[in-house]
C-alpha beads as a LAMMPS data file, in Angstrom:
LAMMPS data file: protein, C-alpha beads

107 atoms
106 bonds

1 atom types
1 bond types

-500.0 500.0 xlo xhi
-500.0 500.0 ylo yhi
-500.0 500.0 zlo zhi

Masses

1 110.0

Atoms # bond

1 1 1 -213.141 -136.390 -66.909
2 1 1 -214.412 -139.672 -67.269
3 1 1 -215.962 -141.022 -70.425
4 1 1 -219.840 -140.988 -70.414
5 1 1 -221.439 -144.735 -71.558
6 1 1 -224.748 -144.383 -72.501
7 1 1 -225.179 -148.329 -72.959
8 1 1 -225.756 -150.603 -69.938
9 1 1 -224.390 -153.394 -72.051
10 1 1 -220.869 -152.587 -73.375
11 1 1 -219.610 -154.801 -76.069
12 1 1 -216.118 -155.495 -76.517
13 1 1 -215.907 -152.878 -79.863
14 1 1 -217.398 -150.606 -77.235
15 1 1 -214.492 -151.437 -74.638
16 1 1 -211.717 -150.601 -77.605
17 1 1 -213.377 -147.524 -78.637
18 1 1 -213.626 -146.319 -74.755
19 1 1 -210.113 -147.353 -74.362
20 1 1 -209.083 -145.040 -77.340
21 1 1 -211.019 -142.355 -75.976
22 1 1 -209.558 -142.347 -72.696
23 1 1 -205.718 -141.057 -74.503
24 1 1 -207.648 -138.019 -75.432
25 1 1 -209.661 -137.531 -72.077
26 1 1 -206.103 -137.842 -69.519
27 1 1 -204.626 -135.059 -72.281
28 1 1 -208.184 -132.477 -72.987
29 1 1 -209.708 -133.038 -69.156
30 1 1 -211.994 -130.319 -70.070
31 1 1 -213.587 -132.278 -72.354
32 1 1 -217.014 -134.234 -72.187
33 1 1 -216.851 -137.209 -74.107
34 1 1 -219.816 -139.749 -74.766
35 1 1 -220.048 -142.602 -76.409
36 1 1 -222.871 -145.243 -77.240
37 1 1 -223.706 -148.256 -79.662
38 1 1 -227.093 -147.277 -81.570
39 1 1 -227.302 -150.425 -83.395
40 1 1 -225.504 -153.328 -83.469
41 1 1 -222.994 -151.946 -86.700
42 1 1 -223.224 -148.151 -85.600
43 1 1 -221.047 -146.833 -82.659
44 1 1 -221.707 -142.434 -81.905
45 1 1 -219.222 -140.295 -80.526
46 1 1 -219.255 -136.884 -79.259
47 1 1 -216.533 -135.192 -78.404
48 1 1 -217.527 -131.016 -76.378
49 1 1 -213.798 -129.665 -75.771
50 1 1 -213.459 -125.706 -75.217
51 1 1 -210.120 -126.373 -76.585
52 1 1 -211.227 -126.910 -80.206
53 1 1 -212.185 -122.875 -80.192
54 1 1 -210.339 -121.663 -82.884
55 1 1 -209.392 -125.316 -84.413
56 1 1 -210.580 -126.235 -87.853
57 1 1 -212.804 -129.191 -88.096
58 1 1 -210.319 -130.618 -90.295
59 1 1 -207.489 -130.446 -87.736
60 1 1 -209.849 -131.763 -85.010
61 1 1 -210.452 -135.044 -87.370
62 1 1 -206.948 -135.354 -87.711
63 1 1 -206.478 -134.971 -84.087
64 1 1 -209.142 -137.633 -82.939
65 1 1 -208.701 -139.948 -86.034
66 1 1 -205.007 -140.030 -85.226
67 1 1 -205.952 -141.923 -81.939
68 1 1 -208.870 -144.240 -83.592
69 1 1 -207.132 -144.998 -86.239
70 1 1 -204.788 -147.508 -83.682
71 1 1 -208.251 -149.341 -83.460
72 1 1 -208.522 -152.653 -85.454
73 1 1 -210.156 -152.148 -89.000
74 1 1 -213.295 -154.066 -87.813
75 1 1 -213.731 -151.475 -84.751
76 1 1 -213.206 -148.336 -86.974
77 1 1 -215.859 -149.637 -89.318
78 1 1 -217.989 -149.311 -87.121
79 1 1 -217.871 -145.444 -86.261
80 1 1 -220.402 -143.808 -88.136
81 1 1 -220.642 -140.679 -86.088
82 1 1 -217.995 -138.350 -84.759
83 1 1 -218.893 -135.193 -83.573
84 1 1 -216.138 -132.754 -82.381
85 1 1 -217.736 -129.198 -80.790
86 1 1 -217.042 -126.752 -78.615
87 1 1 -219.619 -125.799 -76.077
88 1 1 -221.097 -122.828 -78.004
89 1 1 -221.091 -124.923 -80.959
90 1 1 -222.607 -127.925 -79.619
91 1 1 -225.839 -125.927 -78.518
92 1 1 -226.322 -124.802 -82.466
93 1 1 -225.346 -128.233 -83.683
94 1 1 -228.410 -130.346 -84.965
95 1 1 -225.850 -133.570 -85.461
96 1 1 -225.347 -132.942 -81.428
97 1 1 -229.011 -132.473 -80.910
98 1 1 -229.782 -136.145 -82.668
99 1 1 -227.019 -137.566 -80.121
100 1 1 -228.897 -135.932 -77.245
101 1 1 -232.554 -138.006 -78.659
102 1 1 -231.490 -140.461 -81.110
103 1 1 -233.669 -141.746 -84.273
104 1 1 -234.266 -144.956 -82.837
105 1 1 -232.440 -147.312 -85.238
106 1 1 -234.401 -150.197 -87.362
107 1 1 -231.455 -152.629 -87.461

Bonds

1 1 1 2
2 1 2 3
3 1 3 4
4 1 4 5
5 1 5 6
6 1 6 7
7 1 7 8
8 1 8 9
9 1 9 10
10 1 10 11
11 1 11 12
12 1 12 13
13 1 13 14
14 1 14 15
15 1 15 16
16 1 16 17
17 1 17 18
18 1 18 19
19 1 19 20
20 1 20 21
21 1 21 22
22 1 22 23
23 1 23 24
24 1 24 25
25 1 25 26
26 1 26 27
27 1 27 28
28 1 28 29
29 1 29 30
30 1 30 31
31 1 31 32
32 1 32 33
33 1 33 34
34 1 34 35
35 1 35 36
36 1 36 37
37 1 37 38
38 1 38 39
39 1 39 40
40 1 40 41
41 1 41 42
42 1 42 43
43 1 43 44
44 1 44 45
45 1 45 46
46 1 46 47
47 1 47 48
48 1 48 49
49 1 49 50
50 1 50 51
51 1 51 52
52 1 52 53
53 1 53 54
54 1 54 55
55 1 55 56
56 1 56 57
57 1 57 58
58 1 58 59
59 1 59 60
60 1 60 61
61 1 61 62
62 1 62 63
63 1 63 64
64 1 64 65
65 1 65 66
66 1 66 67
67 1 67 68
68 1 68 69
69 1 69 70
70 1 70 71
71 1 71 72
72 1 72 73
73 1 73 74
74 1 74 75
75 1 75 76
76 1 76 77
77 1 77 78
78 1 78 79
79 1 79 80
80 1 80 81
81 1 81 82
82 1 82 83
83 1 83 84
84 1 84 85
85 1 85 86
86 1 86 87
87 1 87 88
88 1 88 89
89 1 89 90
90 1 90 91
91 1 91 92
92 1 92 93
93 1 93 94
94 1 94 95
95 1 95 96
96 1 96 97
97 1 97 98
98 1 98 99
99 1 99 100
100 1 100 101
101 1 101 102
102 1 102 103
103 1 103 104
104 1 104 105
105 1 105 106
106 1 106 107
């Protein structure tokens, strides 16, 4: 499954972070996976995977932060949100219901 952009514009931190993403999207192609910038230091992920079902939210860190972590220092810095669900999870999750309508940011 491709990797859902919600920004028109995509800066080249964007591009790495995409690029990162896409490892774990060719291996979990059940997953959704979206991505945006909110601000121009803040860069929100959400990862839905029904494969996470039974996986502690420690594991699935390690798992995704395994594959960012390859990212320059200057990229990873500016991750500020990673959310990592499964589908039942992601319809109880308020940090998923702020990346469906976003605070708008003051920065």
């Amino acid at each position: 499954m491709a990797i859902k952009v919600r920004n028109k514009k995509i800066d080249p931190v964007l591009k790495q972070v995409i690029k990162a993403l896409e490892q774990y999207a060719e291996a979990h192609p059940n997953a959704r996976i979206e991505v945006y910038r909110h601000n121009n230091v803040s860069v929100r992920i959400r990862v839905i995977d029904p494969s996470f079902k039974g996986i502690s939210r420690g594991q699935r860190g390690d798992d995704m932060w395994a594959i960012l972590r390859e990212l320059p220092e200057e990229t990873v810095a500016d991750i500020t949100l990673l959310i990592m669900l499964t589908p039942a999870e992601a319809k109880k999750s308020f940090a998923s219901m702020e990346f469906d309508d976003p605070i708008p940011s003051r920065i």
